[in-house]
N, C-alpha and C positions, 0 to 999 in steps of 0.2 A: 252564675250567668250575669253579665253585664246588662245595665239599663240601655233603652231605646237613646238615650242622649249620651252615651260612650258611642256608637258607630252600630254597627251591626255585628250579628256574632252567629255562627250555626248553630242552630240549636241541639239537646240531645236528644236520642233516644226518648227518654220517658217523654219530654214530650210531646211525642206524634201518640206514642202507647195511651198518654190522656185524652187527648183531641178526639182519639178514632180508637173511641171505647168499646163500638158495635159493629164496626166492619170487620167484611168476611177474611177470614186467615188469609186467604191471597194475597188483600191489597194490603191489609195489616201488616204484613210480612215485607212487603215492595216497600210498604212506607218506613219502616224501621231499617231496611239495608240501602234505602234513599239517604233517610237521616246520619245515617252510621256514618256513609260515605265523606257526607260534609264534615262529619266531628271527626275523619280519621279513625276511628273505633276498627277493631280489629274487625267487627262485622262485615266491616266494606267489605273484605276478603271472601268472603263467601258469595255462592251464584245466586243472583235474582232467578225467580219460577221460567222457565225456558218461553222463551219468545217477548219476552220483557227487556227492555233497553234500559240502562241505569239512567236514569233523571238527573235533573239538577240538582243541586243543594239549596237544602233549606238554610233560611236567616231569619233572624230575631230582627226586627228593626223597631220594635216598639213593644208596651205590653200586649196590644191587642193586634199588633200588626208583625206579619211574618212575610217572606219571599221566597217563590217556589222557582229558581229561575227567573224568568223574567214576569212572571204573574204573581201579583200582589194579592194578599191576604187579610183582612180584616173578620177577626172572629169575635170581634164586640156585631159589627154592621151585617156580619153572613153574607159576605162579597169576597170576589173578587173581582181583578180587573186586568187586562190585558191588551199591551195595542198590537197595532197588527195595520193590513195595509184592504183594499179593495181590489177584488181581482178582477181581470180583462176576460169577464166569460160571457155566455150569451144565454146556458140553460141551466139551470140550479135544481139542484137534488139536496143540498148541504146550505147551513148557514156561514161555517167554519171551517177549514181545513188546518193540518199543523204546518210550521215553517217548512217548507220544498214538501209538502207531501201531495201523495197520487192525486189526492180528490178535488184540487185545487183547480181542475178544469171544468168541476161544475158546483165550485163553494163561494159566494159570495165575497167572503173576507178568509184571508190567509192571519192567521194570529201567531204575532213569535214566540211561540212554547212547542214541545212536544207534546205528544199524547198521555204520557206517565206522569208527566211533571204539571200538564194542566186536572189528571184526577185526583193526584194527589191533592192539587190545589183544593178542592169540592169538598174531596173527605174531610181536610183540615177545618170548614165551616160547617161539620157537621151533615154531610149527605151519605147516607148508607147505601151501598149496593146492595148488601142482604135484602132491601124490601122491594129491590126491583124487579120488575117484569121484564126484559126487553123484549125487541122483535125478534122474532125468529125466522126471520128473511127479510128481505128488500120487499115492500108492496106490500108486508102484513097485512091486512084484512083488520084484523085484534089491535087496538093500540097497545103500544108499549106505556108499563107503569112504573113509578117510582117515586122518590122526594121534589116534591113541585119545586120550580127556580122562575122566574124571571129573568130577563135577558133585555139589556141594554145596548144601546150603543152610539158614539158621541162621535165626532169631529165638527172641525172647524171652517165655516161657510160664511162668506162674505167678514171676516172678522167678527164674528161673534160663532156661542159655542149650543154645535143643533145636536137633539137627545132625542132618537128615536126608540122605541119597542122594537127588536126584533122580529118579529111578525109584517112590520111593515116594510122589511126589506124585500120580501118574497110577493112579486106581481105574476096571478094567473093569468094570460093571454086569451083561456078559453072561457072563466066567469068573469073575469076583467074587478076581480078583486084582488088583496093583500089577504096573506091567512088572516085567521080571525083570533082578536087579542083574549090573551086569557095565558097561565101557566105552561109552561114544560116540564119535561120528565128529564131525572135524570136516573140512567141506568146505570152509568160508569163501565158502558160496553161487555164484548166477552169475550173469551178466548174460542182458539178455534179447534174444532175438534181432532182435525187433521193434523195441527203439527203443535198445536197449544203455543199461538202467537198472539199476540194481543191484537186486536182485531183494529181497535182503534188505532194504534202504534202503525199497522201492519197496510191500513189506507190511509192512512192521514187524517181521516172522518172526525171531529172534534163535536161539531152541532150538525144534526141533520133532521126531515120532516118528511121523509118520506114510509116512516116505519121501517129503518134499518139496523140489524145486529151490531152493527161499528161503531156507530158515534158513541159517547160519553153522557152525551144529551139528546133524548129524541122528542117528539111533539105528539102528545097523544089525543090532536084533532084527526076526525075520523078523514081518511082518504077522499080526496075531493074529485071531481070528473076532471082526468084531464091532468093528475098529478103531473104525472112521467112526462118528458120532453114541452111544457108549456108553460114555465114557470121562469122567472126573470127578474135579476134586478129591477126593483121598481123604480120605473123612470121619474116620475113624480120627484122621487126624492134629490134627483140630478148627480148620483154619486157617480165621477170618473175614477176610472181605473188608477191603482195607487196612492189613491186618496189617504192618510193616512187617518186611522180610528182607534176608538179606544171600546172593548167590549166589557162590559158589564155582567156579572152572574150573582144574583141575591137570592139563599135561600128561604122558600115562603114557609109559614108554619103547616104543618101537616096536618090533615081530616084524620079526627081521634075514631 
């Protein structure tokens, strides 16, 4: 394998097999016929678990730095990072949606990756879905649990460069708050029982807070009055549509 200072190079197999020691056969399996694909390995050849879309190829671009597609990788920092644009919507149920996906008409920010290719990114910093809870509907009641993250997000305002918490993107109209700062969960989504699709893949769902089975990432603040249809870019922050951003995801250490 070539050093970070030769150019980039796909990485192999083993690996992903190291990175994502504990996750579940599913993703473990996705991420090695992801990997394969990039190094040409005869595995490519073989089908991902049905309802799964092949991802992008991984790269080496440093010791401690890889590339899942277009979301970057630091597994010294437990980030990644991804730009992406600001969407023209009015009611939010989502922080995130994927490039051209469904949920973009009520996700805040559209980020350029896929679904496969941004959980892969997670598992690579070390986030297991084995220990996840998710929702088991829209409007759970139960939060959903999993490996706490933080969640960033940057662009450029007046010439210089604004860093907010994700939490402060999302204005309730009915408390006339921003959620309230603190960790997210990440589940790494689920498949669906009906036709076994990847659910995230399958809406475009990437971050969401309203307790739903799809996103990748969900918020395990308990449901507030007033969730569903009253929730808004926060103006405050003066973000127009297209704005171009860059999102942030740091994994936090885990309650032993």
């Amino acid at each position: 394998m070539r050093n970070g200072s030769e150019g980039p190079c796909y990485a192999p197999p083993v690996l992903v097999a190291i990175l994502v020691s504990r996750v579940s056969l599913r993703l473990a399996l996705t991420a090695m016929l992801l990997v394969g694909s990039a190094a040409g390995s005869p595995i490519a050849q073989q089908g991902l678990p049905a309802g799964v879309k092949r991802g992008a190829p991984v790269e080496r671009l440093g010791p401690d730095s890889l590339r899942v597609g277009n979301v970057k990788v630091d597994t010294a920092k437990k980030e990644v990072a991804v730009a992406g644009v600001v969407n023209n919507v009015t009611t939010l149920e989502f922080i995130a949606n994927t490039k051209g996906g469904f949920k973009a008409y009520e996700s805040a920010l559209e980020l350029d990756t896929d679904a496969v290719s941004f959980n892969l990114a997670l598992i690579l910093i070390g986030l297991d879905p084995s220990r996840a809870i998710p929702a088991r509907f829209a409007l759970d009641p139960t939060p959903p649990q999993g490996d706490p993250v933080e969640i960033w997000v940057e662009w450029d305002e007046s010439g210089r460069r604004r860093r907010v918490r994700a939490e402060q993107l999302v204005f309730n109209q009915t408390s006339k708050q921003t959620l309230s700062e603190g960790p997210w969960v990440y589940t790494g989504s689920t498949f669906s029982v009906q036709n076994n699709a990847y659910l995230a893949d399958l809406e475009g769902s990437l971050i969401g807070f309203i307790h739903s089975n799809a996103p990748v990432i969900e918020s395990p603040r308990p449901l507030a009055v007033g969730t569903y249809g009253s929730n808004r870019v926060n103006p405050d922050l003066n973000l127009k549509a297209g704005t171009s951003v860059l999102l942030i995801v740091r994994a936090l250490p885990r309650d032993r």
